[in-house]
C-alpha positions in Angstrom: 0.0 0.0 0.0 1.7 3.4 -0.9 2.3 5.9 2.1 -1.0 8.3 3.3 -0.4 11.4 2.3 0.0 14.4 5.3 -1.4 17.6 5.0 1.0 20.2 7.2 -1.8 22.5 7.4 -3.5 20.0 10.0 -2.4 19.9 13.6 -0.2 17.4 14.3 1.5 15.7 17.4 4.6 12.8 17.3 6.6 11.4 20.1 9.1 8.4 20.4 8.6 5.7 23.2 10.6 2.5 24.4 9.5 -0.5 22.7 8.2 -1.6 26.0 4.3 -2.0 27.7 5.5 1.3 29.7 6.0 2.9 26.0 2.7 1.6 24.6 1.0 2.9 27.5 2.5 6.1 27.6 1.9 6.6 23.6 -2.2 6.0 24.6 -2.0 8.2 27.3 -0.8 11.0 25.2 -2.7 10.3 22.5 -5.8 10.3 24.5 -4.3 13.8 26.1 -3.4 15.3 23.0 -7.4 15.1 21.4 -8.2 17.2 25.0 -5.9 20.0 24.0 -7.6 19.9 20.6 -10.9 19.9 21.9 -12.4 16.1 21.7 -12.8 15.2 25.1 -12.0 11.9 26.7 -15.8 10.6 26.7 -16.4 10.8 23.1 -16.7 8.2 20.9 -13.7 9.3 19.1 -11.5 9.6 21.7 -12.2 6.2 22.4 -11.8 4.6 19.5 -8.4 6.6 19.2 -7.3 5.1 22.2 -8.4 1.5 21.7 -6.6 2.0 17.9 -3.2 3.7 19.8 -3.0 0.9 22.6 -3.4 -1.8 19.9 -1.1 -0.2 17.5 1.9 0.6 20.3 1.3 -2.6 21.5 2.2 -4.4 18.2 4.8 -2.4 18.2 6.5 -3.0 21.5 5.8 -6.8 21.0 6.5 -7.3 17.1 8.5 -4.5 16.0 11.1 -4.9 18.8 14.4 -3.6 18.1 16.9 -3.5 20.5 18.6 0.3 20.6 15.2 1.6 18.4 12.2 3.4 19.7 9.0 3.5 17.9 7.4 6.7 16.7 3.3 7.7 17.4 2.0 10.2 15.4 -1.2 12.0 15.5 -2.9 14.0 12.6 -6.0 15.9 13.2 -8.1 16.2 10.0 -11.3 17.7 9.6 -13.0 14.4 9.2 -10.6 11.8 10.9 -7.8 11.5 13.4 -5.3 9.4 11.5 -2.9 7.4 14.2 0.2 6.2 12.8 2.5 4.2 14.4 6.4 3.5 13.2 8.6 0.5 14.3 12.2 -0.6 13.5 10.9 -3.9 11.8 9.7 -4.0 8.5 10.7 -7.8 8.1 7.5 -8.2 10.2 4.5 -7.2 7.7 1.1 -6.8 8.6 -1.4 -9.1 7.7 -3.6 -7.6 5.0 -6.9 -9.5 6.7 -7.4 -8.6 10.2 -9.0 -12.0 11.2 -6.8 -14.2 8.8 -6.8 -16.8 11.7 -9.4 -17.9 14.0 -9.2 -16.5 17.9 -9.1 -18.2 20.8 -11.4 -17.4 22.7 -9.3 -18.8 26.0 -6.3 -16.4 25.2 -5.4 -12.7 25.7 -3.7 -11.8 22.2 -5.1 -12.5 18.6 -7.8 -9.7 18.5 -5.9 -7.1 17.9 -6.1 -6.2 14.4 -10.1 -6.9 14.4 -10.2 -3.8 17.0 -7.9 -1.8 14.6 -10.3 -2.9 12.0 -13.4 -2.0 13.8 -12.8 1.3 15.0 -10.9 2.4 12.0 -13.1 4.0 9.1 -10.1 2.8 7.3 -5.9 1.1 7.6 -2.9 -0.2 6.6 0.4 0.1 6.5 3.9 1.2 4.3 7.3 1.3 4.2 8.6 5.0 4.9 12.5 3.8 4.8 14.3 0.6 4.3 14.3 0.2 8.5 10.8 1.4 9.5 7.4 0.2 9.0 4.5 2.3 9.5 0.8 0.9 10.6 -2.1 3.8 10.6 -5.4 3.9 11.0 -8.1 6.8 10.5 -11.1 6.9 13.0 -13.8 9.0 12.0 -14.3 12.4 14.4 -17.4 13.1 15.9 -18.3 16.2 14.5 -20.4 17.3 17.1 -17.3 17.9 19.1 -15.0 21.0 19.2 -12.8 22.1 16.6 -9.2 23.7 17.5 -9.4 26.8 19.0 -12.7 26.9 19.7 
């Protein structure tokens, strides 16, 4: 899949974290700080979704895209219809599976769902290949428009 493109004109947050739970959980709880500053409060329905999307993501991350001495990026992009979440990782050997649900869950473990929540929540994914180390994942999740825009 070829790269989203970015519009600069959009507000836009990114942060590294360790490639560690600690780091995933830090990413969502910026994430889910960053939509208060741009005016989607915690409750919504967007905010959310951005945060089940961010956990998942950061977490596949920290688990799969594991490199020792390597961070992975989070990046935010606020867009007038969608927040796009993208999240970076040191190991694009690893791909993503194209079909969240490729295999069947078991229903007795804690891991497997992940990319059905992605898929859910998302209005849209997928991933590409920014350099020749990093893989990207993102996701768009549709705003609530009823919500407050920037500087309002």
């Amino acid at each position: 899949m070829h790269a989203p493109t970015a519009d600069p004109t959009h507000p836009t947050l990114s942060a590294l974290f360790s490639p560690t739970p600690r780091g995933a959980r830090r990413a969502r709880l910026l994430a889910v700080h960053q939509l208060g500053d741009w005016g989607i409060p915690r409750a919504t329905p967007t905010a959310e979704a951005v945060a089940a999307v961010t956990a998942e993501l950061a977490a596949n991350a920290a688990v799969h895209g594991r490199h020792r001495g390597r961070y992975f990026r989070l990046r935010l992009l606020l867009q007038e219809h969608v927040v796009r979440i993208e999240v970076s990782d040191a190991r694009p050997e690893r791909p993503v599976p194209t079909a969240p649900a490729a295999a069947p869950v078991n229903a007795d473990t804690d891991h497997g769902r992940g990319l059905v929540l992605v898929a859910a929540f998302a209005e849209r994914w997928g991933c590409f290949q920014p350099g020749p180390a990093v893989k990207t994942v993102w996701a768009d999740v549709r705003r609530d428009l009823r919500t407050a825009s920037p500087g309002s």
